[in-house]
C-alpha positions, 0 to 999 in steps of 0.5 A: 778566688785564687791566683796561682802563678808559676815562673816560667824558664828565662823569668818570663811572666807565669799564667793565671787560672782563676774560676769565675766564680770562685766561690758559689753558696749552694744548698742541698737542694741544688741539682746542677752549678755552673763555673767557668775556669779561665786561663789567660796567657799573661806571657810573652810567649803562645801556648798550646795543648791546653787541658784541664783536670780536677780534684775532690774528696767532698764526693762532688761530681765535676763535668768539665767542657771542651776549651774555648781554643787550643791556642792562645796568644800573648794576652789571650785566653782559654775558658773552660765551661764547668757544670758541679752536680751530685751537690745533695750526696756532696760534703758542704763545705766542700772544694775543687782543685782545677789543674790546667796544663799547657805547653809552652815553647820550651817545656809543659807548665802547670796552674791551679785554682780552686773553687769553694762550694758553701753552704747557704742559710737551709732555714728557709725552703725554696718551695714550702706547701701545706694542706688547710681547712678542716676534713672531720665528718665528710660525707657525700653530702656535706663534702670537705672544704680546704686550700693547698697553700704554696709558699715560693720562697725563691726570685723566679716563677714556679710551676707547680702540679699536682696529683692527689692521693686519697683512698680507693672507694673513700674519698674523692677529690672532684676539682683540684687544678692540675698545674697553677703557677706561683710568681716569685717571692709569692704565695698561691692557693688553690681550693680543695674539695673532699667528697666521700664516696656513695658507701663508705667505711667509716674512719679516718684516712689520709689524704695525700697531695704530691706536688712537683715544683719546677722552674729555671734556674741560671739557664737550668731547669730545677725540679723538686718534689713535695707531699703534703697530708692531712687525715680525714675521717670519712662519715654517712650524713646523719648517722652520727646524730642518730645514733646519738639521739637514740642511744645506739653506740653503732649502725651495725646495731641499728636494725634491732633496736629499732624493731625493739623502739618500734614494739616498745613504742605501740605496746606504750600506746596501748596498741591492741591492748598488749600494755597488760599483755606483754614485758617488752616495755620493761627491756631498756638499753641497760638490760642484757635481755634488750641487747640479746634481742637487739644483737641477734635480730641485727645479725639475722637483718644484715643477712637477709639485707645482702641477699635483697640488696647485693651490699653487706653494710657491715663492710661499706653503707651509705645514707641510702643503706641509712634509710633503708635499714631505718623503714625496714628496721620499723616496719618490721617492729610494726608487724610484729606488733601487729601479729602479737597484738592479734594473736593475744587479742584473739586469745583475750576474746576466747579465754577472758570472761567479760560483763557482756558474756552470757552464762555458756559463753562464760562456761566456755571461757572456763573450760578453755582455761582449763577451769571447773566450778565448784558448785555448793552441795545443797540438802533438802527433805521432801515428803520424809526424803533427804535430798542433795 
C-alpha cells in the first residue's frame, strides 16, 4: 500500500489515496478482481470535483465507478469501486497508477497510488479432472466401466457439468450425470459407462468428456472449461477369441475358411466316402491355394450378404453379423459337401468295379471308363483243322 501526500498552498495538511487492497495475488485463470481506491480529506479545507483515472503498460484492463460522492468534507472520504479484468491476456507482475484529481478552495490538486497485481503458486489448479477405468475391447455386450474424477482445489463449492463426446455410430454413453456438485477442498466422482453400438468399426477412438466448473468467487461468478480424453477401442463380443482359436487373422475372412473348415472337417470324417476322393484335406492356412480359396468365397459372401441383408460388414458388423456369417458360412460348406459327396459317390457306383458286381455290370463299368479287355488268343485242332 502506497501513500502519497502532496503539500497544499498555505502548508495545510495534503490528501492520501490508498487502494484497498493494495496488493492482490491473482492467477491466470482469474476472469475479474475487485479493488477500491480510497480518498480521504485529511485538510482543513472541503473539496469538490473528484475524479479518478489510471495507468498501465501490463495490458490490464481497468473499470473504474462513479464516487461515492462529489464532495468531501475535513475528514471525510471518497471510494471509488475498481473492477481489473483481461488478467489472463495481462503481464503478471503487473500494476496500476491511480490518479485522483480534486479541487480545493484555491487550485486543482492531485494524488496517486498504485496497486500491484502478483502472481499466485500456478502448481496447483483451481479445478483438476481426469478419465479412469479401463476401455479396451468394449463391446454392446460387455460395456466400459470407468469414473470421471474432480478434484476441487479451491474454499467454495463447484458446479460442475458435463457433456460427452464420444463417436457417432461407435460408442455411447447411456448414464453419465448432467451437473454434480463438488464441496470445497473435495473430491467428487461420478461412474461411466461406455457402450458400443449395435454395429461397429472396430478400432480405437477417443473418448471426450467436456467439463464446465462454475462457482462464486468475492461476489463474482467464475467459470472455466475443462476436457478430459481417453482412447477407447471399440470390439464385437467374442470375435477376437474366435478369431483366435481358429486362426483367422481377421472377420473379413471368416466366411471362407469357415466353408473350407467345414468340408475339410466332413471329408476327415470320411462323409460319402470323399477321404480317398478329394485333396481339399491337404489345403492348410500355410498354403497359398487354401487362402485363394478362403479369400475369393469371402468376397463373393460379402456381396451376396449386402443384398440379403442391407448391411456391408466390411464397413460396420456387429455379433448378429457374427453369428449370422458363422451358420452361413458352415451351412454353405455342408452342401457342398453334400453335393461332392453325391456327385462322386454316383460316379464310384457307375465306373468303380466291386466283388458284388456281375460279369456285364463289370463290363459296363469298363466301358465307362473307357477300357477294353485284352482277351489271350487261343489255338486248337479239330478233325485236322487249325482253330483260334
Amino acid at each position: 500500500m502506497l501513500f502519497v501526500f502532496f503539500p497544499e498552498t498555505g502548508g495545510s495538511q495534503a490528501l492520501t489515496l490508498e487502494a484497498q487492497p493494495g496488493s492482490i495475488a491473482v492467477a491466470p485463470s482469474y476472469s475479474e478482481v475487485q479493488t477500491r481506491v480510497i480518498l480521504k480529506n485529511t485538510t482543513s479545507n472541503a473539496i469538490t470535483k473528484p475524479s479518478l483515472s489510471f495507468l498501465s503498460n501490463d495490458g490490464l484492463q481497468v473499470e473504474l465507478g462513479e464516487p461515492s460522492s462529489k464532495l468531501a468534507q475535513p475528514g471525510q472520504i471518497i471510494v471509488w469501486p475498481v473492477k481489473i479484468k483481461n488478467i489472463g491476456a495481462a503481464r503478471i507482475p503487473g500494476s496500476i497508477l491511480f490518479d485522483a484529481t480534486y479541487h480545493t478552495s484555491k487550485t486543482d490538486q492531485h494524488s496517486f497510488t498504485v496497486l500491484s497485481l502478483t502472481p499466485i503458486d500456478a502448481s496447483q489448479k483451481s479445478v483438476e479432472a481426469s478419465l479412469e477405468g479401463n476401455f479396451d475391447a468394449v463391446s454392446e455386450q460387455r460395456p466400459g466401466l470407468g469414473y470421471l474424477v474432480v478434484t476441487n482445489n479451491l474454499d467454495v463449492p463447484v458446479d460442475i457439468t458435463v457433456n460427452p463426446f464420444v463417436p457417432e455410430n461407435v460408442f455411447q454413453i447411456p448414464s453419465v450425470p448432467s451437473t454434480f456438485k463438488v464441496r470445497a477442498r473435495s473430491m467428487a466422482k461420478t461412474a461411466i459407462e461406455l457402450k458400443a453400438a449395435k454395429r461397429i468399426t472396430p478400432g480405437t477412438y477417443p473418448v471426450l468428456l467436456e467439463l464446465t466448473a462454475e462457482w462464486n468467487w468475492g461476489n463474482h461468478k467464475e467459470q472455466r472449461l475443462l476436457v478430459v480424453s481417453k482412447q477407447a477401442s471399440a470390439g464385437v463380443f467374442f470375435e477376437s477369441e474366435l478369431l483366435k482359436a481358429l486362426g483367422v487373422p481377421s472377420f473379413l475372412v471368416l466366411p471362407g475358411c469357415l466353408v473350407l473348415f467345414t468340408m475339410q472337417l466332413f471329408i476327415t470324417l470320411g462323409f460319402a466316402g470323399l477321404k480317398n476322393e478329394s485333396r481339399l484335406p491337404q489345403l492348410t492356412v500355410n498354403t497359398p491355394g487354401f487362402w485363394v480359396l478362403a479369400i475369393t468365397f469371402s468376397g463373393l459372401f460379402a456381396f451376396a450378404y449386402y443384398f440379403c441383408t442391407g448391411n456391408n460388414y466390411l464397413i460396420r458388423y456387429g455379433l448378429d453379423d457374427l453369428r449370422n456369417v458363422w451358420l452361413s458360412s458352415i451351412l454353405i460348406g455342408a452342401i457342398l459337401v453334400l453335393v461332392i459327396g453325391g456327385v462322386t459317390s454316383k460316379q464310384r457306383r457307375d465306373r468303380v468295379p466291386t466283388s458284388h458286381d456281375s460279369s456285364v455290370s463289370v463290363l459296363k463299368k469298363i466301358a465307362k471308363n473307357g477300357l477294353s479287355i485284352l482277351l489271350t488268343e487261343v489255338r486248337f485242332k479239330f478233325n485236322n483243322l487249325d482253330l483260334h
